[in-house]
Each structure stands twice: as C-alpha cells, then as structure tokens.
C-alpha positions in Angstrom: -6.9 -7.6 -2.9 -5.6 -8.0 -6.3 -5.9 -4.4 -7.4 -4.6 -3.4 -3.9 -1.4 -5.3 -4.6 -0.7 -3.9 -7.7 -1.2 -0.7 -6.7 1.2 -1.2 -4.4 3.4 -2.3 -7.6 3.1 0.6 -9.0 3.8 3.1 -6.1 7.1 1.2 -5.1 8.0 1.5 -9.1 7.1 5.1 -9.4 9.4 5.8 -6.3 12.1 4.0 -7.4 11.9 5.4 -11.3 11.3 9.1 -8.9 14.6 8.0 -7.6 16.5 7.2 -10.6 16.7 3.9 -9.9 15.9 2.4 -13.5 16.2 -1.9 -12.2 13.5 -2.9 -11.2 15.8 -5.5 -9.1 15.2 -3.4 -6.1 11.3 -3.4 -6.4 10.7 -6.1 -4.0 12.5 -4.7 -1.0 9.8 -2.3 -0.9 7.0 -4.1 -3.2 7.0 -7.1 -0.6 7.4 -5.4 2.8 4.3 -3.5 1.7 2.4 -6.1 0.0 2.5 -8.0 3.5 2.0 -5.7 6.3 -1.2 -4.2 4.1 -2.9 -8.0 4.1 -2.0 -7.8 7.4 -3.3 -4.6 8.1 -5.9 -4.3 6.1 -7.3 -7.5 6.6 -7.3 -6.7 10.2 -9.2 -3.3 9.2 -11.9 -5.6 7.2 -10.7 -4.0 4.5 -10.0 -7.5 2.1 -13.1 -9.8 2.6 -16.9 -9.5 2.5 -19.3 -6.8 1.9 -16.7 -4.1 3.4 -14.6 -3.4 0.1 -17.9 -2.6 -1.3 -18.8 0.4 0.9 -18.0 3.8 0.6 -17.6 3.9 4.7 -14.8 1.5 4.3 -12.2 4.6 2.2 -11.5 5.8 5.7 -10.2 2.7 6.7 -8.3 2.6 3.9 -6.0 5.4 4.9 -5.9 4.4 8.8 -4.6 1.2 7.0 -1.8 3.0 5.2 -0.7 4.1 8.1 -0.7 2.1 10.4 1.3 -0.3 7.9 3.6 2.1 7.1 6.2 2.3 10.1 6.2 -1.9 9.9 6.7 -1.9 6.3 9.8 0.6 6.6 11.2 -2.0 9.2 11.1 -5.1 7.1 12.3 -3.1 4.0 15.3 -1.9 6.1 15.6 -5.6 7.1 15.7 -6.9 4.1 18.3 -4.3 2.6 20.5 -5.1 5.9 19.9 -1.6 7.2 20.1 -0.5 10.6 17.5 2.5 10.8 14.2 2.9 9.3 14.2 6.5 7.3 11.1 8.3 9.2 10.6 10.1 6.0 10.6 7.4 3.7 7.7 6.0 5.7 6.2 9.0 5.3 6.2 9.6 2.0 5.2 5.9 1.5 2.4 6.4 3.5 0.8 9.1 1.6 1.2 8.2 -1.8 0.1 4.7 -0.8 -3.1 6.1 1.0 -3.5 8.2 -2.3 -3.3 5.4 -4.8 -5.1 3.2 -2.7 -7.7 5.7 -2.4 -8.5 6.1 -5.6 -8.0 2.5 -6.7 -10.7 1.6 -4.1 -13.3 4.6 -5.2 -13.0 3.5 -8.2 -13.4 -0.2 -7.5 -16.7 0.9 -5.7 -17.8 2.8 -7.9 -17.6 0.3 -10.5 -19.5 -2.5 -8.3 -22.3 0.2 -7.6 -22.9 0.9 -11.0 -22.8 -2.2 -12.6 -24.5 -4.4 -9.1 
C-alpha cells in the first residue's frame, strides 16, 4: 500500500509541475482525495491485503480500481478546493495516468516478489 501511495505522490506532482504549478502547497488537494478513495477502493477490490497483491490476475483489478476511484476522488478534490463542479476531464486524465503508474508500480512489485520468493 505504501508504494501505491507514493505513486499516487508522484502522479499528483507530475500533473501539477505539467501544469506549471511549481508549490507543492496544492499537492494534497489531489494527493489526499486520491490517496483515500484508492484504500477505499482498492481494498474493496482485494487489491491491499493478502496473497492478491502478489498475483499477476490482480493488474486487472488494478485499473477497474483507478476507475472506479476516479469520479469520487474528483468530488472530494473539488470539495476541498471549494469548487462547485467536478472537471469530467480532469478525472479522466487522472484516471489514466493513475491506472498507468499504478500498473507498472504493481508489475514491478510482482515481479520482484516472484523472483526473489
């Protein structure tokens, strides 16, 4: 879960650095909106505990995760920033490169605990 969160870090610093937003004082309206509907999520999903993490199988589940976090993320970081609409787009885009980094963190991570037991 560790590696999950700070890949979520470093998504929600690359956006705002992609955005030319040099502070990092906005990070945690999107860094924390993330960080908790994806333990939510993806503890729902299995995806946090147990043998799951371990699996190859479980990389699907990873993206249905991203997902399906997305839309609630994008409402709490509108929440917190005192916004009235949640930009579709932006939870797009936060989907995918989520699902992407999240990907590879995780095939990595399996890889890893294959190879070395």
């Amino acid at each position: 879960m560790i590696g999950d969160l700070v890949v979520l870090g470093l998504v929600s610093v690359a956006g705002l650095f992609f955005h030319m937003h040099a502070s990092l004082a906005r990070l945690p309206y999107t860094w924390l909106p993330w960080a908790l509907t994806w333990v939510l999520v993806a503890g729902s999903l299995g995806l946090l505990g147990g043998e799951g993490p371990r699996q190859w199988t479980s990389l699907s589940r990873v993206i249905w995760a991203a997902v399906l976090a997305a839309p609630l993320a994008g409402l709490l970081r509108e929440l917190m920033q005192g916004g009235d609409a949640v930009l579709v787009l932006f939870v797009f885009i936060m989907a995918a490169t989520t699902g992407l980094g999240l990907l590879a963190w995780r095939a990595l991570y399996i890889w890893w605990v294959q190879r070395n037991g």
